[in-house]
DOGU-986952 format. One line per 5 residues: for each residue x, y, z of C-alpha. Coordinates in Angstrom, 2 decimals. Layout:
<recs>
X/Y/Z  ...
</recs>
This chain:
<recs>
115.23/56.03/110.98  118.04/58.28/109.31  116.22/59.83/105.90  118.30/61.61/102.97  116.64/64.62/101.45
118.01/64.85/98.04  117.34/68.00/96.35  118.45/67.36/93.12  118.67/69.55/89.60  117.45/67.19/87.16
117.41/67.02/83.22  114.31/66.28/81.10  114.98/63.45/78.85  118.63/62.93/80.09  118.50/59.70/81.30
122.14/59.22/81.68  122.52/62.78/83.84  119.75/61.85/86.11  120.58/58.19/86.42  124.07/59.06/87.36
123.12/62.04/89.72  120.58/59.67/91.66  123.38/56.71/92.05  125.95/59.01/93.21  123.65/60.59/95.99
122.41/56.88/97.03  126.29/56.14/97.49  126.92/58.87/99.98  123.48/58.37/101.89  125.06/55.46/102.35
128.27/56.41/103.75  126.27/58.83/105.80  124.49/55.95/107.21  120.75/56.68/105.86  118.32/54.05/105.71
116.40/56.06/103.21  116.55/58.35/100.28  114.04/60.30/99.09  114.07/62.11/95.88  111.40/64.33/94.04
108.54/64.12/91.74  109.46/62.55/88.80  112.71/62.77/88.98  113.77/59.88/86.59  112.24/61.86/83.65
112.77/65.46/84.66  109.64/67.66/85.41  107.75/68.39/83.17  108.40/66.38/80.62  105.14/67.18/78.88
104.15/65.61/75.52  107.43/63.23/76.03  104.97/61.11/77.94  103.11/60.04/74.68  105.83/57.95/73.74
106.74/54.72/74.57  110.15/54.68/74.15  110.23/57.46/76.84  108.17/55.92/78.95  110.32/52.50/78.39
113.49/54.80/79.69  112.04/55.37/82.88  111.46/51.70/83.61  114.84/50.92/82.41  116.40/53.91/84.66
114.05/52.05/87.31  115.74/48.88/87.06  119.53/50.47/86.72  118.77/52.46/90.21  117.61/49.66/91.54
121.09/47.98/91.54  122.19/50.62/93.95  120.07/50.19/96.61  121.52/46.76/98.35  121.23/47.80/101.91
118.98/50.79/101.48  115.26/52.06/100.20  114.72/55.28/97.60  111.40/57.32/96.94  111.70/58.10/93.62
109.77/59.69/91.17  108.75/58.63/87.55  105.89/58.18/85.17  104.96/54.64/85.34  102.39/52.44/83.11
98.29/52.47/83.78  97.51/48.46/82.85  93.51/49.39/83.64  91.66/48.86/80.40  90.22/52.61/81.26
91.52/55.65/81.96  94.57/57.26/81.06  97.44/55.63/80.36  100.33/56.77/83.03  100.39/57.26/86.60
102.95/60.28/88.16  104.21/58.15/90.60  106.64/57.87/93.49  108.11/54.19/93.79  109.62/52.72/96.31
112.64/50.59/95.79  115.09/48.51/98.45  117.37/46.04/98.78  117.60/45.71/94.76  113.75/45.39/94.08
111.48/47.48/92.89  108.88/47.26/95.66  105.75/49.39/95.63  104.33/52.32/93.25  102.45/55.12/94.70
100.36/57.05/92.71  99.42/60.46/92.75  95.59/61.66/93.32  95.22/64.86/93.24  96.45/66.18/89.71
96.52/69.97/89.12  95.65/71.76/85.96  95.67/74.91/86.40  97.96/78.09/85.55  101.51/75.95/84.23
100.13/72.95/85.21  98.43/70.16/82.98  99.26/66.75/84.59  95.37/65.30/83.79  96.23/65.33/80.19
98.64/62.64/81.04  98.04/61.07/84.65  95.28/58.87/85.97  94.91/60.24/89.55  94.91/57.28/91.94
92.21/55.76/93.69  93.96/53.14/95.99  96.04/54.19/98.99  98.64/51.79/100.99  101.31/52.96/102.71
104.87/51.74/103.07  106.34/49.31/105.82  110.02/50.15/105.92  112.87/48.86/109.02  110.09/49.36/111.08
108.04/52.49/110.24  105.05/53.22/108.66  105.55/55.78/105.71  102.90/57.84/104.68  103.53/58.39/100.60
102.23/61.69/98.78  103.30/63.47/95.72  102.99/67.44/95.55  99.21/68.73/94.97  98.20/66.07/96.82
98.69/67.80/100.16  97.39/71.18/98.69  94.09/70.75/99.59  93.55/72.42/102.29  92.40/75.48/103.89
88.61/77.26/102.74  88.72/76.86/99.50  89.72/73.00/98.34  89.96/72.37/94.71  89.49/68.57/95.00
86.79/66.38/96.44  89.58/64.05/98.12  92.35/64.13/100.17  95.07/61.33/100.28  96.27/61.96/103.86
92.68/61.47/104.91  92.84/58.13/102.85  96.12/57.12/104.52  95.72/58.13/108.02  93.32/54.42/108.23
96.74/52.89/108.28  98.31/55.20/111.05  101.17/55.79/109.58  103.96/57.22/111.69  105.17/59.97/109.25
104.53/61.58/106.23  106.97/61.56/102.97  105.75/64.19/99.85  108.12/64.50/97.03  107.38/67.82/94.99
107.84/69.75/91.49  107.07/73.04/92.85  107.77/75.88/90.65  109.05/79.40/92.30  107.05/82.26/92.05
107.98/85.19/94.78  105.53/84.39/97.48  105.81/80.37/96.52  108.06/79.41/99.14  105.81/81.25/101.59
102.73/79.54/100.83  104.53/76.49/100.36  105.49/76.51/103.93  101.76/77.53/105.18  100.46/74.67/103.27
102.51/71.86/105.01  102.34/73.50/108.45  98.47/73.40/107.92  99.35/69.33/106.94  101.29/68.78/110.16
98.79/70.54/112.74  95.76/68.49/110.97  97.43/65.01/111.00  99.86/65.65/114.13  102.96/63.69/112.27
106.43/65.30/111.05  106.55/65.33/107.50  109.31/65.45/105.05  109.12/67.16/101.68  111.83/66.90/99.06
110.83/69.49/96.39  112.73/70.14/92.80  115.58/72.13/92.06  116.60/74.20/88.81  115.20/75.95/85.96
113.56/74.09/83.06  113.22/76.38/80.32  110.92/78.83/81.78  109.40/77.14/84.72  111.76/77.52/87.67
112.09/75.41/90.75  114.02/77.08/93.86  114.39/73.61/95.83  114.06/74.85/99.95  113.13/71.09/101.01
111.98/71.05/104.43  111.57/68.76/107.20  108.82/69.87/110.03  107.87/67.59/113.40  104.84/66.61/114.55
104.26/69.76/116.32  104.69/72.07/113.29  107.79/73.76/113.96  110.03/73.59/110.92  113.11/71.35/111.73
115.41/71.64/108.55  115.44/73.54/105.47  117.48/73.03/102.83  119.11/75.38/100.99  117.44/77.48/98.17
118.25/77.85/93.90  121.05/75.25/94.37  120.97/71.68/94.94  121.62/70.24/98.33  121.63/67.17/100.25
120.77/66.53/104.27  120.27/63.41/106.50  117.98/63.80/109.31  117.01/60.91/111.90  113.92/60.73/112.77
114.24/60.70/116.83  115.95/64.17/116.58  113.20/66.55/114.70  113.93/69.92/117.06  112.66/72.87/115.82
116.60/75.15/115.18  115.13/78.76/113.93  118.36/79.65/113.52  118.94/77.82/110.44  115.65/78.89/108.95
116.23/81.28/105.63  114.84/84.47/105.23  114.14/86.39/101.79  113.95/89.25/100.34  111.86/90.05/96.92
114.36/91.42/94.90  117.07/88.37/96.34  114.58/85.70/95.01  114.05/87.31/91.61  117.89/88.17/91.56
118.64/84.48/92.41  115.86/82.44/90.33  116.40/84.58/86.92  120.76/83.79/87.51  119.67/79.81/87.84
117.17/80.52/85.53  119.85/81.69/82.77  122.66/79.64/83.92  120.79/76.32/83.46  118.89/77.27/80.44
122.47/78.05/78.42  123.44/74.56/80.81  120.81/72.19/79.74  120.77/73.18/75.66  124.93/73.43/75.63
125.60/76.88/74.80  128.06/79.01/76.93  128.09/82.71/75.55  125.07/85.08/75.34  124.74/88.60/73.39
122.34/90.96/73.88  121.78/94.59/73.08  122.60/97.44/75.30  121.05/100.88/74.96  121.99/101.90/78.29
118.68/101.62/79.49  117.31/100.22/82.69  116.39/96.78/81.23  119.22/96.11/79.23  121.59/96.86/81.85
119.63/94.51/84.44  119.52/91.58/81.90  123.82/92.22/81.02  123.98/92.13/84.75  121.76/88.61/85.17
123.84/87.14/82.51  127.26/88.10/83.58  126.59/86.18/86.91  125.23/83.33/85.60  127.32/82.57/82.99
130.57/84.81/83.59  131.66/88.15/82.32  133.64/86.43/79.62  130.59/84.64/78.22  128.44/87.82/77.64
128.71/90.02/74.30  127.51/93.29/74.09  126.05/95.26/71.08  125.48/98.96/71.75  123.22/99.92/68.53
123.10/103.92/68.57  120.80/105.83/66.27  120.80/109.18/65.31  117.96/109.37/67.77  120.49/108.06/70.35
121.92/110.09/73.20  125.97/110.34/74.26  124.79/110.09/78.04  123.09/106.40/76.69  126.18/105.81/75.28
128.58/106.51/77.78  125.75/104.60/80.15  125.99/101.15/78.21  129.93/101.58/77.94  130.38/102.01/81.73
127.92/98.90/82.70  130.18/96.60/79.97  133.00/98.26/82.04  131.67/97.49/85.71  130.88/93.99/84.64
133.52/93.46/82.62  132.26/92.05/79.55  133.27/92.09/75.72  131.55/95.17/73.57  131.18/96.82/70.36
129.47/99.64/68.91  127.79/99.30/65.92  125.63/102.16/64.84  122.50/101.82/62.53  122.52/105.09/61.08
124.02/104.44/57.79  121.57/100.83/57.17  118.64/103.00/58.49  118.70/105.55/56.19  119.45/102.97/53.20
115.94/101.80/53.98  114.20/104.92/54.65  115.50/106.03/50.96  114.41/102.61/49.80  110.78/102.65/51.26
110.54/106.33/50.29  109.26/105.89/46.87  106.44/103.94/48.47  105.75/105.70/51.66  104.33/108.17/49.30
105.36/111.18/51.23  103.87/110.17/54.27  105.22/111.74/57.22  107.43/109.35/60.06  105.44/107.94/62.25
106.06/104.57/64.54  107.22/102.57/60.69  110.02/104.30/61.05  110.97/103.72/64.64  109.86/99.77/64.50
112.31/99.39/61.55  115.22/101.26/63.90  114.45/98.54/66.52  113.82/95.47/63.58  117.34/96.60/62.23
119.06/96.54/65.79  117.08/93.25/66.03  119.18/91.86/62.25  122.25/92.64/63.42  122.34/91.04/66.87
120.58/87.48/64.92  123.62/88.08/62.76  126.11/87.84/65.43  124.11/84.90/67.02  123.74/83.10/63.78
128.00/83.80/63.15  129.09/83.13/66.19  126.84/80.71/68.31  125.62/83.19/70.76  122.18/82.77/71.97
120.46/86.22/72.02  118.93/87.20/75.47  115.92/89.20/75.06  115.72/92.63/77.38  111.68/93.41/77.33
110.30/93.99/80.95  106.63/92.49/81.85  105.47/96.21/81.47  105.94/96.58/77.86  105.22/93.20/76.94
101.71/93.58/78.73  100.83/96.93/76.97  102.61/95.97/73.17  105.67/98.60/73.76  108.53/96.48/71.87
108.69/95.62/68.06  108.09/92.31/67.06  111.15/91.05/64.86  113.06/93.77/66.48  113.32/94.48/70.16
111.39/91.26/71.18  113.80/88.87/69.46  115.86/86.53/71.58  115.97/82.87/72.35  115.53/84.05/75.72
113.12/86.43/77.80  115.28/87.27/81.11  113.20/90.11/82.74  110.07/89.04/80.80  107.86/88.43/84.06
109.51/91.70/85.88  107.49/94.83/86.16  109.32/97.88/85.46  108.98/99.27/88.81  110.52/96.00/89.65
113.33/96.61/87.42  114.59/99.74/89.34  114.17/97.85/92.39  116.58/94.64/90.96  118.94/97.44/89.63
119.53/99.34/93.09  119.43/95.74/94.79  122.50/94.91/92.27  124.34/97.87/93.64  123.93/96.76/97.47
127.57/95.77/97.29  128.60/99.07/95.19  127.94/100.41/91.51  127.50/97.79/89.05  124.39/99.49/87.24
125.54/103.47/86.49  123.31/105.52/88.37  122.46/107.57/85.77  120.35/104.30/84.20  118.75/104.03/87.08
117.43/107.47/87.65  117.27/109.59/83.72  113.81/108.91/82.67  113.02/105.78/80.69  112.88/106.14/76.98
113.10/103.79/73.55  115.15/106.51/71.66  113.81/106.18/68.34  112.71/109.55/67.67  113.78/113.02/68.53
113.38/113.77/72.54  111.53/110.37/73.10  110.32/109.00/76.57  107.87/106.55/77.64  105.77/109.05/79.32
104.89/110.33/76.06  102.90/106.63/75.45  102.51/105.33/78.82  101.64/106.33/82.02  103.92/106.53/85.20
104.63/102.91/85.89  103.40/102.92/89.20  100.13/103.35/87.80  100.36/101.21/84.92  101.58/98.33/87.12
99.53/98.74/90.08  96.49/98.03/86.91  98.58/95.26/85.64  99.09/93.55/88.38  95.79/93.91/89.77
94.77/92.59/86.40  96.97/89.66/85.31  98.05/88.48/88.42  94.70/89.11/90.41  92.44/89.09/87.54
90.51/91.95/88.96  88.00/93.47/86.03  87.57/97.01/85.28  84.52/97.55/87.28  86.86/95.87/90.19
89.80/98.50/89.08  87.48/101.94/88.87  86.19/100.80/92.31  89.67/100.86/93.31  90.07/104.50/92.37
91.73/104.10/89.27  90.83/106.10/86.40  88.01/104.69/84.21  89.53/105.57/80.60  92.91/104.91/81.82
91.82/101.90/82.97  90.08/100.54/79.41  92.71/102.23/77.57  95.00/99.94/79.61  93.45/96.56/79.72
92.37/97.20/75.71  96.19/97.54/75.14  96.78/93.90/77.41  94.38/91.99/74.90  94.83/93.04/71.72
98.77/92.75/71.93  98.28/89.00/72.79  99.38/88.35/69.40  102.65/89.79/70.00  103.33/88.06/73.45
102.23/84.52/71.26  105.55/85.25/68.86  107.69/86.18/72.15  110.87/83.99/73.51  110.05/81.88/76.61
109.84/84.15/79.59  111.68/83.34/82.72  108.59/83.07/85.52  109.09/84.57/88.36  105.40/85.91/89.46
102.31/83.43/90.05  100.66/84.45/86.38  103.57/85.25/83.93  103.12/85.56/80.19  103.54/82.10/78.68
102.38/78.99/79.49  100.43/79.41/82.51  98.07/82.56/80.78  96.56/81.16/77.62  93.98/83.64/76.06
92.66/83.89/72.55  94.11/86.49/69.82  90.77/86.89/67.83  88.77/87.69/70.91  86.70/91.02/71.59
86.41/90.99/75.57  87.77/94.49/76.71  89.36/95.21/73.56
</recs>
């Protein structure tokens, strides 16, 4: 059997878009010779379509985008994926399925068991997990039918009391099929790979996996489809951040580890934040971005994102100098808009700053400056780039590092506007790293933003040392904390200071408040801010 891996950048909601991208790939399977295409989870609908699935109409969209792909398929079969009805009188209402359509007809619906909510993941608020198992009989094989989480349980610590393979191996299926929305984080792909390798050497049967491509608002997918034989050497891998499109016949599955793609950190973030940007502008129809440049580390990494996604043309720079505001910063910003390319302008906020010191004076009673006065630097940098947005149609890309926005070290209204968090789920140290990995090929980022010590610039002398400390410190904790939820006992074990530590951690919860008014965050780590870490604001643990 010849089987089409279709990895596929799909739309949420955009019928038409995904209709027409799955009708033009079943054409050339075709001409390819295939006998089967399969695509990923959901992919009539987009993933995740969220709280779209409590309406009808929606849900009557996928059945008529069903139907329409259904015309194509004279001669062939699909896996698809889509949200499909529940007709039990109990339970909930849709299944995330994976149907199975040839020769015209609509001819099976395979539901998925094993539904994960967890982290980004909340798929029981909608699905019914499935509790009958049959496999498909296609031109003579026996197809073995899963959907995502539902070969994730495995290994020593299993999350479900089930697993579907185990359910379909009664029917001795001769391979196994698992279509997949799985979102990138850095060590994703990695795991990713583990997991189905452990699926192959337990049930001794090649599998194919066709996983999602493209970003969807925050949640990124990176694609890497794979096919692996039956003695768990991986056979194919398709290509990563982009969509892509293979036939493989079954009777040929030999292991080439030549093709096989290797990574490294700072390439996946570099690539997944670009797709990340490029579709985001893509999907909602805008084309230019603006952004504020201080000639700082982040801004210049964010500039840098968005001029390769989008194009140097499409990216508008504001440099917003203070009288707090350096000439080396300056000449910094100037020489990045330079490298890249891009449109800039200066605008300084000396004049509007001291129009609302000498406004607020009368009732600041004399007190001395303290951070008011810096916050309404950054919240008057932050009117004048909405401005621009607002006049021109830009949308503003936020700069704030996952550093900061842990800790509180940004200004709501000011620094933390944007309709867009680009670096949001990068560490600072991180940052650096991204920066000197954007130089590989020669200077885009000066090097005197990479290596003069970090500062905000809002007072006299200013440098983040004077509030934080060193960020190899603060993001060893931080890490250790949000992405490994290790406590403070765990942390002072781990040699790390005992007051820096509960200074730290107090600083994570009681800026939660701040992070709950922040744009969505590219995700690029396994616990960003966001979606996947919900915790209360009016809470007292470790604050």
């Amino acid at each position: 059997m010849r089987i089409a891996l279709a990895q596929i950048n799909y739309h949420i909601g955009n019928f038409s878009s995904n209709i027409q991208k799955v009708k033009d790939t079943i054409q050339k399977a075709k001409t390819e010779n295939a006998d089967l295409v399969v695509f990923s989870e959901l992919a009539v609908s987009g993933y995740p379509p969220r709280d779209f699935l409590e309406f009808d109409d929606f849900i009557d969209q996928c059945y008529d985008a069903l139907n329409e792909i259904a015309k194509d398929t004279d001669g062939i079969g699909i896996i698809i994926g889509c949200p499909t009805r529940n007709d039990a009188e109990k339970g909930k209402p849709l299944f995330n399925s994976g149907v199975f359509i040839a020769d015209g007809k609509i001819v099976s619906m395979h539901h998925k068991a094993l539904l994960p909510n967890y982290d980004i993941f909340d798929e029981y608020r909608y699905f019914e997990p499935n509790k009958k198992f049959e496999i498909i009989n296609f031109r003579g094989k026996k197809i073995a039918l899963t959907i995502c989480e539902d070969l994730w349980n495995v290994g020593n610590d299993p999350l479900y009391t089930l697993n579907p393979m185990d359910e379909l191996m009664q029917y001795e299926p001769d391979l196994m099929v698992n279509i997949a929305a799985s979102p990138f984080h850095t060590e994703q792909a990695k795991q990713r790979k583990e997991i189905l390798l452990e699926n192959v050497r337990k049930y001794e049967l090649p599998l194919f996996y066709v996983n999602h491509v493209g970003a969807q608002t925050e949640l990124l997918f990176d694609g890497g489809s794979l096919v692996l034989n039956a003695e768990a050497e991986i056979c194919n891998e398709l290509n990563y951040f982009e969509e892509d499109f293979k036939v493989i016949d079954t009777n040929d599955l030999q292991c080439n580890s030549a093709e096989l793609k290797e990574f490294s950190k700072m390439e996946l973030i570099h690539d997944a934040l670009v797709m990340g940007v490029r579709n985001y502008f893509q999907k909602l129809g805008f084309k230019k971005a603006i952004l504020g440049l201080s000639g700082g580390i982040d801004s210049a990494v964010t500039a840098v994102i968005a001029a390769r996604a989008l194009g140097a043309e499409n990216v508008r720079a504001i440099l917003l100098p203070s009288e707090y505001s350096s000439d080396h910063s300056i000449k910094d910003a100037e020489d990045l808009a330079k490298n890249l390319g891009c449109e800039y302008d200066i605008i300084s906020i000396k004049d509007a700053y001291q129009t609302m010191t000498n406004n607020l004076d009368p009732y600041f009673n004399g007190l001395p400056f303290d951070i008011t006065e810096e916050n309404i630097q950054a919240r008057l940098r932050g009117v004048i780039l909405m401005a621009l947005s607002n006049k021109f149609g830009y949308i503003l890309l936020n700069t704030s590092n996952k550093s900061e926005a842990a800790v509180g070290y940004g200004t709501l209204y000011g620094d933390m506007n944007g309709g867009l968090s680009v670096i949001g789920d990068v560490y600072k140290i991180d940052v650096f790293a991204l920066a000197r990995f954007m130089n590989k090929d020669g200077e885009v980022v000066p090097e005197n933003t990479i290596v003069k010590p970090p500062s905000a610039e809002l007072r006299p002398d200013q440098k983040d040392s004077d509030s934080l400390p060193d960020y190899e410190t603060l993001d060893e904790i931080l890490y250790q904390y949000i992405e490994l939820r290790k406590g403070p006992k765990d942390l002072i074990k781990m040699g790390f200071d005992e007051a820096l530590v509960n200074r730290i951690l107090k600083l994570v919860n009681t800026n939660e408040y701040k992070r709950y008014q922040t744009p969505p965050i590219l995700r690029v780590s396994s616990k960003a801010f966001g979606m996947g870490r919900r915790m209360p604001i009016v809470a007292r643990y470790l604050s």
